[in-house]
Backbone and ligand atoms as CSV (ligand in chain L), in Angstrom:
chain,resi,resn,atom,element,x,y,z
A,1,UNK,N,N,10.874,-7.311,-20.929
A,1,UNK,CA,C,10.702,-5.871,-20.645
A,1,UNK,C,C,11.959,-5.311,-19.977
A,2,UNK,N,N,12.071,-4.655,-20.567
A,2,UNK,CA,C,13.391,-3.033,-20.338
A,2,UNK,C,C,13.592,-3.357,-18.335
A,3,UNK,N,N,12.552,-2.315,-17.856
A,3,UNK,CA,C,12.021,-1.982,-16.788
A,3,UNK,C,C,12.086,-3.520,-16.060
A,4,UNK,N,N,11.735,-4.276,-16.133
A,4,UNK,CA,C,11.912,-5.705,-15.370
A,4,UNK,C,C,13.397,-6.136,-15.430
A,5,UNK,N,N,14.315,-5.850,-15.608
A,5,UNK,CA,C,15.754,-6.482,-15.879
A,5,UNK,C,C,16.299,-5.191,-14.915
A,6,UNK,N,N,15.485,-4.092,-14.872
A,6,UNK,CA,C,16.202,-2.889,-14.242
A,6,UNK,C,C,16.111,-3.248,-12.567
A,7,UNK,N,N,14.613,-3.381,-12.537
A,7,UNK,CA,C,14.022,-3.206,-10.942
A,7,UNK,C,C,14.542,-4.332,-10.776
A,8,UNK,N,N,14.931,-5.495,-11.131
A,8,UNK,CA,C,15.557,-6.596,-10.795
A,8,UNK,C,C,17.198,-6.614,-9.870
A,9,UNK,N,N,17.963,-5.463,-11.234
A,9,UNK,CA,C,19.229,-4.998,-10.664
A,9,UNK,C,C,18.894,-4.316,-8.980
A,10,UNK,N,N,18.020,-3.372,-9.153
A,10,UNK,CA,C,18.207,-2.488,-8.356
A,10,UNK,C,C,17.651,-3.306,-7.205
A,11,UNK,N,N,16.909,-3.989,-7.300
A,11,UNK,CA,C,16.219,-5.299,-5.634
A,11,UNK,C,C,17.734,-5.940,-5.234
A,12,UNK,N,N,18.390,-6.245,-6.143
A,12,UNK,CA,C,19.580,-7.244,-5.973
A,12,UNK,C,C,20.863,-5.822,-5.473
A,13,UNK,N,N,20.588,-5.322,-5.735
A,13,UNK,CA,C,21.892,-4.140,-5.635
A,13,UNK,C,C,21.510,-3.705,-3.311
A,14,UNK,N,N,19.951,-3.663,-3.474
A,14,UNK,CA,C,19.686,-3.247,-2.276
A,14,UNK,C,C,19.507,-4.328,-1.196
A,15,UNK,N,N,19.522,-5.168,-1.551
A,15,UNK,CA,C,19.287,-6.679,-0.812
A,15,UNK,C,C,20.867,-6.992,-0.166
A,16,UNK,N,N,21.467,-6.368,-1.019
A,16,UNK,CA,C,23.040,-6.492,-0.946
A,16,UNK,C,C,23.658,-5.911,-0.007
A,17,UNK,N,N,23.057,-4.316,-0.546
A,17,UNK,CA,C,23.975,-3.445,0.481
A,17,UNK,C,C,23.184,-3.570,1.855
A,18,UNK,N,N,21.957,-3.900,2.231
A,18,UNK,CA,C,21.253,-4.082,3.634
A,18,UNK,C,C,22.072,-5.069,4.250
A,19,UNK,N,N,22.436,-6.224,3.409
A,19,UNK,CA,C,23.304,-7.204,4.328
A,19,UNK,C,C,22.886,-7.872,5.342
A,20,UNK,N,N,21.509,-8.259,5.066
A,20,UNK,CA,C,20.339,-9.101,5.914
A,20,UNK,C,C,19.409,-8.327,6.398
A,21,UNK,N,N,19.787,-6.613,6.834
A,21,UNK,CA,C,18.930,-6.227,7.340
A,21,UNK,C,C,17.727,-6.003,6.570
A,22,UNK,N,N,16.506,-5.307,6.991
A,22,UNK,CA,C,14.672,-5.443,6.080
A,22,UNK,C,C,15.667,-3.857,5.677
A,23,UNK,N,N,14.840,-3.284,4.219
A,23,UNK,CA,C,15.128,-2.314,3.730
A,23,UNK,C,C,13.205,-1.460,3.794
A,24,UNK,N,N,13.917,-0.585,4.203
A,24,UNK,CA,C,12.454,0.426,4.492
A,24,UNK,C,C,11.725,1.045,3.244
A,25,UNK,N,N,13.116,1.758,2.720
A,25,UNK,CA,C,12.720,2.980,1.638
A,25,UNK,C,C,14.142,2.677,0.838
A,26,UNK,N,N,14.046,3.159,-0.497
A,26,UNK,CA,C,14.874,2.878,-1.708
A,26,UNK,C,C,14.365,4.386,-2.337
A,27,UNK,N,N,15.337,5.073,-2.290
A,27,UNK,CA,C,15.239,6.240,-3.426
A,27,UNK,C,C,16.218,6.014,-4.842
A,28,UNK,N,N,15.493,6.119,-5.858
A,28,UNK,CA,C,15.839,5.766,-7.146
A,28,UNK,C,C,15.691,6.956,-8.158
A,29,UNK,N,N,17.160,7.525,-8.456
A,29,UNK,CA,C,17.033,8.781,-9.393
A,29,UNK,C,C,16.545,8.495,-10.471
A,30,UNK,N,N,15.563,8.620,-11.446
A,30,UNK,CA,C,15.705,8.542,-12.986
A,30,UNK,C,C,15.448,9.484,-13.261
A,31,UNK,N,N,16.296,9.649,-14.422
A,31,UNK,CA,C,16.793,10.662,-15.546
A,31,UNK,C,C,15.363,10.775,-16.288
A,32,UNK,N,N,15.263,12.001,-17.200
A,32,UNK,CA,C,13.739,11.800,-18.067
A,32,UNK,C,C,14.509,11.491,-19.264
A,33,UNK,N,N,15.750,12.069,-19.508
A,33,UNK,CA,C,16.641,10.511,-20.667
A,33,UNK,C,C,16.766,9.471,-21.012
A,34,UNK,N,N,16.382,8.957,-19.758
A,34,UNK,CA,C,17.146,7.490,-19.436
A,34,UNK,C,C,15.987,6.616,-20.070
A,35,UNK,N,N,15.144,6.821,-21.248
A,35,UNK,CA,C,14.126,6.272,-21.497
A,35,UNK,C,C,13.219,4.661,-20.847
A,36,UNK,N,N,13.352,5.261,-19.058
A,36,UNK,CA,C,12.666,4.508,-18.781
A,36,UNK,C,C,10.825,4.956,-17.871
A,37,UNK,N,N,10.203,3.947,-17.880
A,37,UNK,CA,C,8.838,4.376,-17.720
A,37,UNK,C,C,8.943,4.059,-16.094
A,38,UNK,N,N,8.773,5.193,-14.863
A,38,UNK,CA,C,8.647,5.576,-13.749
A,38,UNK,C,C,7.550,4.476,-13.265
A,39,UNK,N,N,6.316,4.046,-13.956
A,39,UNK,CA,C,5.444,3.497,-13.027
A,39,UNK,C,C,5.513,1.723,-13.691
A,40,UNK,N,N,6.169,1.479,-14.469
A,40,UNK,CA,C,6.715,0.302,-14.915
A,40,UNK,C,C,8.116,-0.297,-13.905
A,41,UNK,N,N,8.508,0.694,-13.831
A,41,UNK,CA,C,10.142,0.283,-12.644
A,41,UNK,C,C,9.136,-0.085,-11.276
A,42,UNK,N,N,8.015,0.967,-10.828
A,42,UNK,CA,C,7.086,1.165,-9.661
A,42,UNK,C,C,6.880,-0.507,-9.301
A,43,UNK,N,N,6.486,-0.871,-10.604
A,43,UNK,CA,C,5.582,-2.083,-11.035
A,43,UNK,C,C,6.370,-3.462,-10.516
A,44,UNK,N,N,7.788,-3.280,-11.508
A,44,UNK,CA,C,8.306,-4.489,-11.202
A,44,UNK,C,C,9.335,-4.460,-10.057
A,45,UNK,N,N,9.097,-3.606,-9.006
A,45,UNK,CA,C,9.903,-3.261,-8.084
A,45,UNK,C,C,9.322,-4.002,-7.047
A,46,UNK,N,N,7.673,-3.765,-7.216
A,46,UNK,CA,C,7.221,-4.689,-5.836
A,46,UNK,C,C,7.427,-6.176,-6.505
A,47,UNK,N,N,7.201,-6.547,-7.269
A,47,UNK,CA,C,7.207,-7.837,-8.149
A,47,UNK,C,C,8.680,-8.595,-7.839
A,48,UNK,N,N,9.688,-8.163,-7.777
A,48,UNK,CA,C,11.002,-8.449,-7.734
A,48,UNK,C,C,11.367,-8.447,-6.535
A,49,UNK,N,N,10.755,-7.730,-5.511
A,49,UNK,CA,C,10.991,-7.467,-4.467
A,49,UNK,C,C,10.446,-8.468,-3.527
A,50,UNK,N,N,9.546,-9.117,-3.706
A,50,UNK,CA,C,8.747,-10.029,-2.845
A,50,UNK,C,C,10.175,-11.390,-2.707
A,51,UNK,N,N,9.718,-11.853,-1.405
A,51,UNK,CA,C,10.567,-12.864,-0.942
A,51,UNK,C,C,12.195,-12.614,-0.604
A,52,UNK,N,N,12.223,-11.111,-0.875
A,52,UNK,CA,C,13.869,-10.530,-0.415
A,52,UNK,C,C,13.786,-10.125,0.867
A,53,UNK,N,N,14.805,-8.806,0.722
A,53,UNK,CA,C,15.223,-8.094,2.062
A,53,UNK,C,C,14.187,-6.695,1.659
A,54,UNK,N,N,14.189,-6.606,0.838
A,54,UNK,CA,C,13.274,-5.714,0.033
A,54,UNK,C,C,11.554,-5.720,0.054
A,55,UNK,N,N,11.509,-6.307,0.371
A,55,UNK,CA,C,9.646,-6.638,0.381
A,55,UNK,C,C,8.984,-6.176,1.162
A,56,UNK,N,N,8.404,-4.927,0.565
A,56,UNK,CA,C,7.577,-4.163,1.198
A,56,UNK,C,C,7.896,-2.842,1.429
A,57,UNK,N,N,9.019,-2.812,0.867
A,57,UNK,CA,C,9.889,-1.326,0.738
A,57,UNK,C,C,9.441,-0.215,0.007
A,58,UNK,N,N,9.473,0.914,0.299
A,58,UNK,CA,C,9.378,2.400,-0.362
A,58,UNK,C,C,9.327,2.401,-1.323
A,59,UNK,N,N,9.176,2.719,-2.790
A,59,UNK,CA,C,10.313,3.343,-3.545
A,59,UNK,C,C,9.857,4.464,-3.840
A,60,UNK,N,N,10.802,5.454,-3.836
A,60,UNK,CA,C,10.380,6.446,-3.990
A,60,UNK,C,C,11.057,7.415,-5.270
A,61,UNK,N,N,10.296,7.910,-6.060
A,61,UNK,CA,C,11.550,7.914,-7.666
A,61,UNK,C,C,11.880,9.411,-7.621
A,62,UNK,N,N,12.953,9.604,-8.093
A,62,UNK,CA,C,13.083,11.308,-8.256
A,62,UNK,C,C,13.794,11.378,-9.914
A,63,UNK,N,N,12.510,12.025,-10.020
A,63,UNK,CA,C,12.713,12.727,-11.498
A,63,UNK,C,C,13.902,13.782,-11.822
A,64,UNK,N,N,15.156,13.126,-12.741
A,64,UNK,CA,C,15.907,14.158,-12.670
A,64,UNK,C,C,15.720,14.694,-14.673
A,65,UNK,N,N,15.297,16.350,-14.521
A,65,UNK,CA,C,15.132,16.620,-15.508
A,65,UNK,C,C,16.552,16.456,-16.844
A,66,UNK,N,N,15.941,16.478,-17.856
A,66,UNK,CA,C,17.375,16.366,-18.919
A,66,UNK,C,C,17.868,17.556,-19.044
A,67,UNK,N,N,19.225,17.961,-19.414
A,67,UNK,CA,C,19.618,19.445,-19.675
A,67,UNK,C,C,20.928,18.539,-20.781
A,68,UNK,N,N,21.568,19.596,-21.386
A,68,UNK,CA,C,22.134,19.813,-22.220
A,68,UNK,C,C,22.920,20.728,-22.229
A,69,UNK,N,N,24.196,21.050,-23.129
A,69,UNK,CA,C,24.941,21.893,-23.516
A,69,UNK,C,C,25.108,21.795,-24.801
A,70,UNK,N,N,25.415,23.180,-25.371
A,70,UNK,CA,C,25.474,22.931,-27.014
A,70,UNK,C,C,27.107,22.688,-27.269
A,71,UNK,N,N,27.039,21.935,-28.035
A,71,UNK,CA,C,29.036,21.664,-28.472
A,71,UNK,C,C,29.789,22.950,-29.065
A,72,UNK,N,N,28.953,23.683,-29.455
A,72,UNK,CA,C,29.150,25.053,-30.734
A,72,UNK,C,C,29.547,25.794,-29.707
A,73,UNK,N,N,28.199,26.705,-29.142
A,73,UNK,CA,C,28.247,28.166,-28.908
A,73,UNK,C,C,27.897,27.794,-27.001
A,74,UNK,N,N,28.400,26.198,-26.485
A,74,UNK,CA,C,28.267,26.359,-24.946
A,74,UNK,C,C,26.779,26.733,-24.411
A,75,UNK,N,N,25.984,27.029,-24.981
A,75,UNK,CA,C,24.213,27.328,-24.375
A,75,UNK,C,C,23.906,25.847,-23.938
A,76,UNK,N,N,23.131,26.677,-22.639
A,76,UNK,CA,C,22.636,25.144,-21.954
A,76,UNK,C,C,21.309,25.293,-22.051
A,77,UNK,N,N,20.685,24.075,-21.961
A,77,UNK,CA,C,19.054,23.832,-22.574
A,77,UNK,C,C,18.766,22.582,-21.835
A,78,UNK,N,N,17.472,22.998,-21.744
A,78,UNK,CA,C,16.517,22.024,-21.425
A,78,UNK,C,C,16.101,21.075,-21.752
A,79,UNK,N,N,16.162,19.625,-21.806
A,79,UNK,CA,C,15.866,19.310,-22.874
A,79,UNK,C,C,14.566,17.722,-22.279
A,80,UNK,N,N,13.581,17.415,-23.217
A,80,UNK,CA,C,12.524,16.524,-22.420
A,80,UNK,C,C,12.920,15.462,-23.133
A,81,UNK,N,N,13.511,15.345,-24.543
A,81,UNK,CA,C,13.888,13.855,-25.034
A,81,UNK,C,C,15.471,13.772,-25.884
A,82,UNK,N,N,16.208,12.787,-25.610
A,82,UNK,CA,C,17.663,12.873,-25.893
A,82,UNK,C,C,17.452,13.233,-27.387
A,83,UNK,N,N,16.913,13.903,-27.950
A,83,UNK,CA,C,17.724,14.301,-29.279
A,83,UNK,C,C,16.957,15.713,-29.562
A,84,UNK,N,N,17.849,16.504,-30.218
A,84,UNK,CA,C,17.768,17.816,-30.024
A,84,UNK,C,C,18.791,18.788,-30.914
A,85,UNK,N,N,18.737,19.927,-31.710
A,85,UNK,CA,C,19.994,20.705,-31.532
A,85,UNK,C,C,20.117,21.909,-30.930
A,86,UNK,N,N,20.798,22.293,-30.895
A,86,UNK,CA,C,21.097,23.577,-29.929
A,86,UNK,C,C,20.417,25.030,-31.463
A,87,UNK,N,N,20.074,26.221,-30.918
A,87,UNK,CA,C,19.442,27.162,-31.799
A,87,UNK,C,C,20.309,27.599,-33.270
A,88,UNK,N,N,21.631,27.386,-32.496
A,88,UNK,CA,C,22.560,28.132,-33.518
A,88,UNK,C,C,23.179,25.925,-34.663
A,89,UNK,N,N,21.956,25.531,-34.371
A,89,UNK,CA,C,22.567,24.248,-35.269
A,89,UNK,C,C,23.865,23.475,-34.632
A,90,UNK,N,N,24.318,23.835,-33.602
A,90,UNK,CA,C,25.174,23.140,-32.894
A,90,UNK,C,C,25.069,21.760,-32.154
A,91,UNK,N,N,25.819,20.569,-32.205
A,91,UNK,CA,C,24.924,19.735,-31.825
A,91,UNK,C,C,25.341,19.483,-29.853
A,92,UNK,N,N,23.801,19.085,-29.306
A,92,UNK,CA,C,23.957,19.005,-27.976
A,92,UNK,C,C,24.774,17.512,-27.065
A,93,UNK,N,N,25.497,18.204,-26.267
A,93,UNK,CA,C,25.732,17.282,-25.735
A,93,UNK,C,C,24.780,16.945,-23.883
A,94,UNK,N,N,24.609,15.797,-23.806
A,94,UNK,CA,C,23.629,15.450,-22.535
A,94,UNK,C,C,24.845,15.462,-21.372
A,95,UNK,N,N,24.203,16.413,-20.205
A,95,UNK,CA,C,24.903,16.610,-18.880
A,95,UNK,C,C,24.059,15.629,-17.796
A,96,UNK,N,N,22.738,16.122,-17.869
A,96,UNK,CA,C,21.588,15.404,-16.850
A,96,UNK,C,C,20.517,14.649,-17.690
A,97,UNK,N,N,20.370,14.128,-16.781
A,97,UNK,CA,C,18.780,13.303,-17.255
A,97,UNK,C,C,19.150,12.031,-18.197
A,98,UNK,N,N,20.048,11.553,-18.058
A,98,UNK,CA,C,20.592,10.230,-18.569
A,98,UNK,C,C,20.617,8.833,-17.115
A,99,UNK,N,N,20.559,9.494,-15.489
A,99,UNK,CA,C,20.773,9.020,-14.147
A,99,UNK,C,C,19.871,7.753,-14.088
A,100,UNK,N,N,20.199,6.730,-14.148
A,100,UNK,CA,C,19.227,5.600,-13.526
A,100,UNK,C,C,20.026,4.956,-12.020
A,101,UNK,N,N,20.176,5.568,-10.990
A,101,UNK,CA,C,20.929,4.616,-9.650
A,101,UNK,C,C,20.179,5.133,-8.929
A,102,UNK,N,N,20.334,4.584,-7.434
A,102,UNK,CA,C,19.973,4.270,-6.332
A,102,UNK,C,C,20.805,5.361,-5.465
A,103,UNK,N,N,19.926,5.985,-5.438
A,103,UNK,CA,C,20.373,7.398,-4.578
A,103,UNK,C,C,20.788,6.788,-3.360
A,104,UNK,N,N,20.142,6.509,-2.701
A,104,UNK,CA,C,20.507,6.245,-1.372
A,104,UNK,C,C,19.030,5.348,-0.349
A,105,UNK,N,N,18.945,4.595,0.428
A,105,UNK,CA,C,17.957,3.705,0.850
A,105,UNK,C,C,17.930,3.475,2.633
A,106,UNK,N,N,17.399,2.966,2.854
A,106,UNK,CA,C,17.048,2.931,4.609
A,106,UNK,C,C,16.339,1.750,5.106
A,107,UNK,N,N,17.402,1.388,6.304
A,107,UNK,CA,C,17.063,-0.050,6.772
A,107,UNK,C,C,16.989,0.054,7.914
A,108,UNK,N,N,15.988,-1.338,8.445
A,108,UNK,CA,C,15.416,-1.317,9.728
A,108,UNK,C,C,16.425,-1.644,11.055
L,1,ZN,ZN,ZN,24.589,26.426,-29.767
């Protein structure tokens, strides 16, 4: 699974930067691009997390919506899944909602 190789990185990324200390809370941006499933990362976050510096930690996810720009005519759009074209047939390019990192986290 996708999501298990991710929450894996991100236990090992935060285990790291604590530097022995216990980690409280982990805020984790994902993109609605980034085709990953929010309560699957949830999932293998406590799972991955057990027996670290991490265990028992927050996570707390922030949904960052997708947007777009059109390559043509510059219109920016909204967009809920990476593929799309812009009105005038132009094709879009992705600005947001591609984000999978570790915003920022908190230790004891
Ligand atoms: Zn356009």
């Amino acid at each position: 699974m996708h999501e298990l190789s991710i929450a894996t990185a991100v236990v090992e990324a935060c285990a790291e930067r604590a530097a022995g200390a216990r980690v409280l809370r982990v805020r984790l941006e994902i993109g609605r691009l980034a085709a990953v499933m929010p309560d699957a990362i949830r999932f293998c976050f406590d799972l991955c997390a057990q027996d670290t510096a991490v265990e028992g930690a927050a996570l707390e996810i922030l949904d960052i919506p997708g947007r777009a720009v059109c390559a043509s005519c510059g219109e920016a759009t909204d967009l809920d899944t990476p593929i799309g074209r812009c009105l005038c047939g132009g094709a879009l390019r992705i600005v947001a909602g591609e984000e999978l990192r570790v915003k920022d986290m908190e230790i004891a």
